[in-house]
C-alpha positions in Angstrom: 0.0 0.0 0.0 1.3 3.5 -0.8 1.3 6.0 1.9 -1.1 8.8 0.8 -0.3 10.7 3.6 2.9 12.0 2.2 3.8 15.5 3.2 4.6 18.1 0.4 8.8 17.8 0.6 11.1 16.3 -2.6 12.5 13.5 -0.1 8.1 12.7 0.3 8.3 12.7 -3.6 11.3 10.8 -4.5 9.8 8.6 -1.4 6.6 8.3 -3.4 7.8 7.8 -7.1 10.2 4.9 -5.8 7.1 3.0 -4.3 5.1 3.7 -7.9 7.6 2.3 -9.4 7.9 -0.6 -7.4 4.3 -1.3 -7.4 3.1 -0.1 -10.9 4.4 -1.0 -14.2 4.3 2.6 -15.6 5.8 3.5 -19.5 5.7 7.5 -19.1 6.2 10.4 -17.4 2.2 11.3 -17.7 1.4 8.1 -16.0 3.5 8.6 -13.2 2.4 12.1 -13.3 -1.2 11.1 -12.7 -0.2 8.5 -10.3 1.6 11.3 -8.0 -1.5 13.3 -8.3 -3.8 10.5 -7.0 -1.6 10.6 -4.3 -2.4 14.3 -3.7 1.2 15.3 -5.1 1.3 17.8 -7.5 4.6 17.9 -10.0 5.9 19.7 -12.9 7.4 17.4 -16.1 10.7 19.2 -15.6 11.3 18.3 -12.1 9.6 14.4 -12.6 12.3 14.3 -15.4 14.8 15.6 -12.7 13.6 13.4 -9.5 13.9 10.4 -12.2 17.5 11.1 -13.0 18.1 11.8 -9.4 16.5 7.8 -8.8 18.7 6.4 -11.9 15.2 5.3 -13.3 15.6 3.7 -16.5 12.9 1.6 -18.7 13.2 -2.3 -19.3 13.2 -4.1 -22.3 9.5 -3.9 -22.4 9.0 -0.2 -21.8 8.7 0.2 -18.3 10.3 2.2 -15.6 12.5 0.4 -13.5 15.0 1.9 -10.7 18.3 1.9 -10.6 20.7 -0.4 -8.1 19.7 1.3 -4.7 22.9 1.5 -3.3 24.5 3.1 -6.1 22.1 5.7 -6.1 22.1 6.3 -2.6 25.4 6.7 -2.3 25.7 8.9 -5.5 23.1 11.0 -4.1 25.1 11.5 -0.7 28.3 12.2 -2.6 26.2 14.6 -4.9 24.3 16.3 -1.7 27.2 16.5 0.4 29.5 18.3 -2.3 26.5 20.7 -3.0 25.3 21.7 0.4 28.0 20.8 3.1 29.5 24.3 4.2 31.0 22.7 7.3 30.9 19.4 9.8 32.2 19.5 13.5 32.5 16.5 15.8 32.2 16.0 19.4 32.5 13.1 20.9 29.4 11.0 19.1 27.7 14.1 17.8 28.4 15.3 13.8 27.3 19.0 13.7 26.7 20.2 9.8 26.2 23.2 8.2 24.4 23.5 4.9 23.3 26.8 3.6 19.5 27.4 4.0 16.6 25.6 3.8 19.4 22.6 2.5 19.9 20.6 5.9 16.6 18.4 5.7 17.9 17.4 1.8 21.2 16.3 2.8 20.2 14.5 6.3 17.3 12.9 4.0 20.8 11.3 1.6 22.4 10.5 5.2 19.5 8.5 5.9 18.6 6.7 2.9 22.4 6.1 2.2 22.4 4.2 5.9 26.2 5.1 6.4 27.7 2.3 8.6 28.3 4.1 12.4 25.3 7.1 11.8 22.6 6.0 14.4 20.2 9.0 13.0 20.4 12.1 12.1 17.6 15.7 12.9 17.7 18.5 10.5 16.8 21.8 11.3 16.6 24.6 7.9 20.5 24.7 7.7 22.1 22.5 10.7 22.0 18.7 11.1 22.7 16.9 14.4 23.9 13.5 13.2 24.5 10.7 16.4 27.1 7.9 15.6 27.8 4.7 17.5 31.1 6.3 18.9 33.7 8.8 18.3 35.5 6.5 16.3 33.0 6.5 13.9 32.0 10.1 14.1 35.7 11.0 13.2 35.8 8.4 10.0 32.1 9.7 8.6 33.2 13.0 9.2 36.4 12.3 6.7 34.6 10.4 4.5 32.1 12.9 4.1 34.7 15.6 3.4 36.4 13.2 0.9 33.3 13.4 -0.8 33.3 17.0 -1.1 36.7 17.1 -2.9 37.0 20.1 -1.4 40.2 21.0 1.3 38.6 24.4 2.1 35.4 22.6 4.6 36.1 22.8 8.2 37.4 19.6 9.8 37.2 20.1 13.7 
């Protein structure tokens, strides 16, 4: 059963279109379209066309959307979400502070989550700061430099 509860967010969305997909065997973008609209969720073609590139949707030999390899594109989308809105990421003890610019903490703690990063116990987003809780502080120091590998960037803070 799909959730038509699903609040009005991209992560609901993505959440949403994965579960059609999974349940449906849909051909176009206009099917899905209407699907997301039974399900109260109103989308434009350019941003379907975006959330399916974003899932690594692609159609079978018969027609028909099928997703990608999940952990691939979980991953992908963490590397890709972290590179694009980590400003900054502090760790104390257990606890990962990050800084994304705002309104973009809920997207990247939403690819911290669906990524399931060995050690991250959870993770609460605010609109530009996300407490993430690992096992230990062993763990919080090695996600914290595997995250800022994944930036590719030297300039990110690494207290």
């Amino acid at each position: 059963m799909i959730d038509n509860s699903l609040p009005n967010t991209r992560g609901a969305r993505l959440s949403a279109i994965s579960q059609l997909l999974n349940k449906k065997k849909l051909r176009s973008q206009r099917e899905l379209a209407q699907e997301l609209a039974n399900l109260g969720i109103d989308v434009a073609q350019p941003t379907l066309s975006r959330d399916l590139d974003d899932l690594s949707v692609t159609k079978n030999r018969a027609g028909f959307y099928i997703l990608g390899v999940a952990e691939d594109i979980t991953y992908q989308r963490l590397g890709k979400s972290l590179k694009d809105l980590l400003i900054s990421i502090d760790v104390s003890s257990q606890l990962c502070v990050l800084r994304t610019p705002p309104g973009g903490a809920h997207l990247l703690a939403g690819a911290i989550d669906q990524a399931k990063v060995e050690g991250v116990l959870g993770t609460i987003a605010g609109d530009d700061t996300i407490m993430m809780i690992t096992k230990d502080g062993n763990s919080a120091a090695r996600i914290m430099n595997e995250f800022l590998a994944m930036t590719e960037n030297s300039n990110r803070e690494k207290e």
